[in-house]
ROPABA-906224 format. One record per residue (C-alpha): residue in one letter; x, z, y. Coordinates in steps of 0.2 Angstrom, whole numbers, plus 5000, padded with zeros to 4 digits. Example, Ala and Ser with C-alpha at 12.3 -4.5 7.8 and 13.67 -1.06 7.14 Angstrom:
A506250394978;S506850364995;
//
This chain:
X592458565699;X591558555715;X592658525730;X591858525748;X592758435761;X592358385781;X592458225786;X592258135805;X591957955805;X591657845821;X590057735819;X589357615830;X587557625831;X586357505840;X585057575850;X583257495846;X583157415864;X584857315857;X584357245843;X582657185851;X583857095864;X584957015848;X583256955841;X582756875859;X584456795858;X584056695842;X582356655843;X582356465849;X581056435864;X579456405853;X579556575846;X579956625862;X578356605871;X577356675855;X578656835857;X578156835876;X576456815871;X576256945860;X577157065873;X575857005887;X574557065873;X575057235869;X575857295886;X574757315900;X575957355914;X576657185910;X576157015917;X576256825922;X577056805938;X578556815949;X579356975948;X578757085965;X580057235972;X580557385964;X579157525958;X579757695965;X579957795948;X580657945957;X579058015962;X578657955943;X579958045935;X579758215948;X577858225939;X578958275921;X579658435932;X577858475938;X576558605930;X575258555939;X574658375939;X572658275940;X572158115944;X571058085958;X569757955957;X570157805970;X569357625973;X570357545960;X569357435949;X570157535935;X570957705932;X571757765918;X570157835910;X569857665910;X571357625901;X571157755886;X569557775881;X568957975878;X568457945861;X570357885859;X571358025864;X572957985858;X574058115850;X575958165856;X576658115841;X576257925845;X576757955863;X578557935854;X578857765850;X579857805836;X578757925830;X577057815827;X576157765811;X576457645801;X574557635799;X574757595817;X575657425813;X574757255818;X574757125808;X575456985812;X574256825818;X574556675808;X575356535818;X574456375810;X572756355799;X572256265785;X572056255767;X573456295757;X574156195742;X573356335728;X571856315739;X571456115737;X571756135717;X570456275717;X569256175726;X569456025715;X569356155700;X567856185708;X567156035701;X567556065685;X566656145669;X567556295665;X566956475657;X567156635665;X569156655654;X569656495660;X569356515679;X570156685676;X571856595670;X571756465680;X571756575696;X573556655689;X574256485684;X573756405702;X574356575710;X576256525701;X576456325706;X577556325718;X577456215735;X578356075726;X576856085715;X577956125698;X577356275687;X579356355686;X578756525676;X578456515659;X576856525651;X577356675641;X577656775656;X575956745662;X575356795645;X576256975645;X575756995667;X573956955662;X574057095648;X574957225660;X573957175678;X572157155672;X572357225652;X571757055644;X572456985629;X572556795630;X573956675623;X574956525624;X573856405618;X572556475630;X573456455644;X573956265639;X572256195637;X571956275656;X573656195660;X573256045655;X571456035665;X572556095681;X573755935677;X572355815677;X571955895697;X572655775713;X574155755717;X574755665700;X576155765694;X575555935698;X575756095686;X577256025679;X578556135671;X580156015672;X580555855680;X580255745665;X578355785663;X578055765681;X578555595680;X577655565664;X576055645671;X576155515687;X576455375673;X574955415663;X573955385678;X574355205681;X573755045670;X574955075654;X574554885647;X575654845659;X577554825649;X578454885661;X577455055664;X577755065644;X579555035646;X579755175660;X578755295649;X579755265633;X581555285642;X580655455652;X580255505633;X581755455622;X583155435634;X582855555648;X584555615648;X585355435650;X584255385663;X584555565675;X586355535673;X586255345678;X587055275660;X586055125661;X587155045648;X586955165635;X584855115639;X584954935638;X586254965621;X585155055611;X583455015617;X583854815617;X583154785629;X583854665644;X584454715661;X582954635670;X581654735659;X582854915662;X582654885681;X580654835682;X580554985672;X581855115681;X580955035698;X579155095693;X579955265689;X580755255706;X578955255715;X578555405707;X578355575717;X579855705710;X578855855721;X577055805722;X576655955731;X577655885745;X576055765747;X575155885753;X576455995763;X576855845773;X575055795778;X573755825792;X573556005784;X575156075790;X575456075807;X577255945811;X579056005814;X579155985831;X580856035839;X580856105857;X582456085865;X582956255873;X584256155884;X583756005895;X585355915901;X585455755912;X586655645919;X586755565934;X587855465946;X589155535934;X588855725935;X587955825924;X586355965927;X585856065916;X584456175914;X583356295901;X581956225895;X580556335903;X579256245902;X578056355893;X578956515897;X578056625908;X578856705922;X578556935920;X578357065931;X577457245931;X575957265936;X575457305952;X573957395950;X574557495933;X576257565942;X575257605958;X574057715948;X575457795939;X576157835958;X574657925962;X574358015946;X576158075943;X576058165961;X574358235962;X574358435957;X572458445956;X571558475941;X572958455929;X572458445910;X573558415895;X572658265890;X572958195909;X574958225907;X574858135888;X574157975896;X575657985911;X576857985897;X576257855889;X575957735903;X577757805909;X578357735891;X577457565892;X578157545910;X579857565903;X579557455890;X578857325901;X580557335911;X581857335897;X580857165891;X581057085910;X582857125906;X583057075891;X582356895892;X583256895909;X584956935898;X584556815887;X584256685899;X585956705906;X586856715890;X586256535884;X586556445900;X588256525901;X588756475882;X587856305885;X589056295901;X590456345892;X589956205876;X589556045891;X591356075898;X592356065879;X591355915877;X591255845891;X591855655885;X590455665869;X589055705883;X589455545893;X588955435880;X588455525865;X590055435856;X590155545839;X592155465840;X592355595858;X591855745849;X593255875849;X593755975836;X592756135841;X592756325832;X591456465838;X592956555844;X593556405856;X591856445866;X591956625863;X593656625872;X593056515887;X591456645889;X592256805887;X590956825872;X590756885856;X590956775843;X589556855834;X588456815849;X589156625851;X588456585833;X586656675838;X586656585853;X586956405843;X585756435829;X584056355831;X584556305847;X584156115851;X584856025869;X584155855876;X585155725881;X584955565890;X585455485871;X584355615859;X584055785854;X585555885845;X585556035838;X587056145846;X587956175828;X588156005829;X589556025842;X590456165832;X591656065819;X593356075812;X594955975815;X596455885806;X597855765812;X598155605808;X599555495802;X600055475821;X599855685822;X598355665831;X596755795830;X595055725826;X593555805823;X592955795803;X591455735810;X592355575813;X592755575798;X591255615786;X590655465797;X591955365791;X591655405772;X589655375774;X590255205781;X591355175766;X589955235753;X588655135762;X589654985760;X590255005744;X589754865726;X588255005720;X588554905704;X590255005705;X590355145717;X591955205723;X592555375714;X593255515725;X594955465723;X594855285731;X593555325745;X595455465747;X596455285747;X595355205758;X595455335770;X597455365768;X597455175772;X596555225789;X597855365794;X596755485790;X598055605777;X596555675767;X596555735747;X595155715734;X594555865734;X594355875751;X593255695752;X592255775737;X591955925748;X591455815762;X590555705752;X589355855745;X588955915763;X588455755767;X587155755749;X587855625743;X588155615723;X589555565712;X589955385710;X589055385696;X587455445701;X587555325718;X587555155703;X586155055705;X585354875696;X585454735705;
//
């Protein structure tokens, strides 16, 4: 049975101009200036420069009330026939912002150039003799490495998309022999479906006379499993085989490239991983200043000439034409867009500086110095508190964000970390603590790591009152394995 009831429920919707200012507010400073960039671009009322005074919209906004309204022509070096061409009248229905075309939609321009990883194998296939079926498969195999440079799909799934996308029957052993031509391409390693025969295909490639490149390949082939998991033992037990001969042989393995495609990802082709601090902090004569990195941030205003000329059309009454009043409107919503984005990167501006503020003063002792031991215990809602913030807009606010200090560049999660007490019952940052554990590890006999539960003792010993579970927990944030992963030959 049917049943209909009524229902009112309170929701919270964010206006578009909000959520644009949230975005601005998590973008770090390089994507900043290409945001501001691409706003200089498609807004003509907006511009480099310092912000001038107030336009006088209220002879603007009297022009919605009036019937009659024309431009008159001026000594302007533009006018707003200019502006819109006559062959591009634009309709109403994209006067409404939320109303356009996604036809209308730019795409976005690439930030970097250069050849992409599929791209430098198809040029050395290139090279290659290959019929008119093979450069087709080849194409859908490249088109399915990924940028570590292993083939993670399995060749029976290219087999049946082949079938569906382009209705061509091929099989397995197709697809293998074209495989195995695309594993025999630069870098060593490359179109390799697991781990094991990425190393093996690097080891092919160097002088196998040698014994101990024989060794390594044998142990890759027969005793991969052993050999992931460290039991080097088990290796020298059943391959007799002594320890010197295992570690020549696990040391040539060890040169070897576990993502060849990183060779090229990491090269002159990519563009480098700069950070831009978005804070710029010294210390002098023992006070602090702090400051926004704006460097390569543009100061906005509205133009001048655009706002004048809307002035002028929005209060003559002569000649008034539909078309007239539909370019008004739209330079009207341009105008307002141009502002709202003045404000918003104004907003944004005083949001980080005032979390940043808030961040310097809670850790004022680590700032001195840089001393990791001076780092207080410190929660996003410790500096929400101290800002009168969200807690929501804290964590935007530290996310991608990067400061510069006179001892380095750190990014601002790195202040946010919990706390414990001690023995003594006093409250240290974890921080402190992981750093003690990595000083443990580093230290320890690699012929016998320490498992979790003595790096705990160690620890205990210290006054620090921390459990197993925990120093595992810590230890995997860190990426550091199990003590049996961490043995090495010696």
């Amino acid at each position: 049975m049917l049943k209909q009831k009524l229902q009112q429920k309170l929701l919270q919707k964010l206006s578009p101009q909000q959520i644009q200012t949230i975005k601005l507010l998590e973008i770090p400073a390089m994507e900043l200036e290409q945001r501001i960039k691409k706003e200089l671009e498609e807004n003509p009322l907006l511009e480099e420069g310092e912000e001038e005074e107030d336009i006088d919209e209220k002879q603007i906004e009297s022009q919605d009330d009036e019937t009659d309204s024309e431009s008159e022509k001026n000594d302007d070096e533009f006018s707003l026939e200019d502006y819109i061409n006559e062959d591009e009248y634009i309709p109403s229905y994209k006067l409404n912002a939320s109303n356009s075309s996604p036809d209308d939609k730019k795409e976005d321009i690439p930030f970097s150039e250069g050849s992409t990883f599929q791209e430098l194998l198809e040029s050395q296939l290139g090279l290659r003799e290959l019929n008119e079926t093979q450069e087709m498969l080849s194409g859908y195999i490249i088109g399915n490495i990924d940028e570590d440079g292993y083939l993670r799909r399995e060749l029976s799934s290219i087999v049946d998309d082949i079938a569906f996308q382009q209705n061509i029957a091929t099989t397995e052993k197709e697809l293998l022999e074209v495989l195995r031509i695309i594993q025999d391409l630069e870098p060593a390693g490359v179109g390799a479906r697991t781990l094991q025969e990425c190393l093996l295909l690097q080891l092919k490639t160097k002088d196998e006379s040698l014994k101990e490149i024989k060794l390594a390949e044998k142990i890759l082939i027969e005793h991969f499993e052993e050999f992931s998991k460290k039991h080097y033992d088990k290796i020298v037990t059943v391959m007799e085989i002594s320890e010197k001969d295992l570690k020549q042989a696990i040391d040539e393995i060890l040169k070897l490239n576990p993502k060849p495609g990183s060779s090229f990802n990491d090269s002159e082709n990519k563009m480098p991983n700069t950070i831009i601090p978005d804070f710029m902090l010294e210390f002098k004569d023992g006070d602090f200043q702090l400051n926004l990195n704006s460097k390569n941030i543009p100061e906005l205003r509205i133009s001048r000439n655009y706002s004048d000329m809307l002035v002028s059309y929005a209060t003559s009454k002569e000649n008034s034409s539909k078309e007239q009043k539909e370019i008004v409107s739209f330079v009207k919503q341009k105008l307002d867009s141009a502002k709202w984005f003045i404000d918003a990167i104004r907003q944004r501006q005083n949001t980080l500086m005032h979390t940043m503020q808030a961040i310097l003063n809670y850790q004022q002792e680590f700032f001195v110095e840089g001393d990791e031991a001076k780092l207080k215990p410190m929660i996003l809602k410790d500096i929400a508190d101290k800002t009168g913030l969200d807690i929501s807009t804290i964590s935007r606010v530290a996310n991608s964000k990067y400061i510069q200090t006179h001892f380095g560049i750190y990014p601002l999660k790195y202040f946010f970390t919990e706390g414990m007490q001690t023995d003594s019952g006093e409250e240290v940052s974890t921080r402190e603590i992981k750093k003690i554990l990595q000083e443990c590890i580093e230290s320890e006999n690699k012929k016998k790591p320490l498992p979790d539960d003595k790096l705990a003792d160690i620890l205990n010993e210290k006054g620090y009152l921390i459990a197993r579970r925990t120093i595992a927990k810590y230890r995997e944030q860190l990426n550091i394995p199990v003590a049996r992963m961490r043995k090495e030959l010696k």
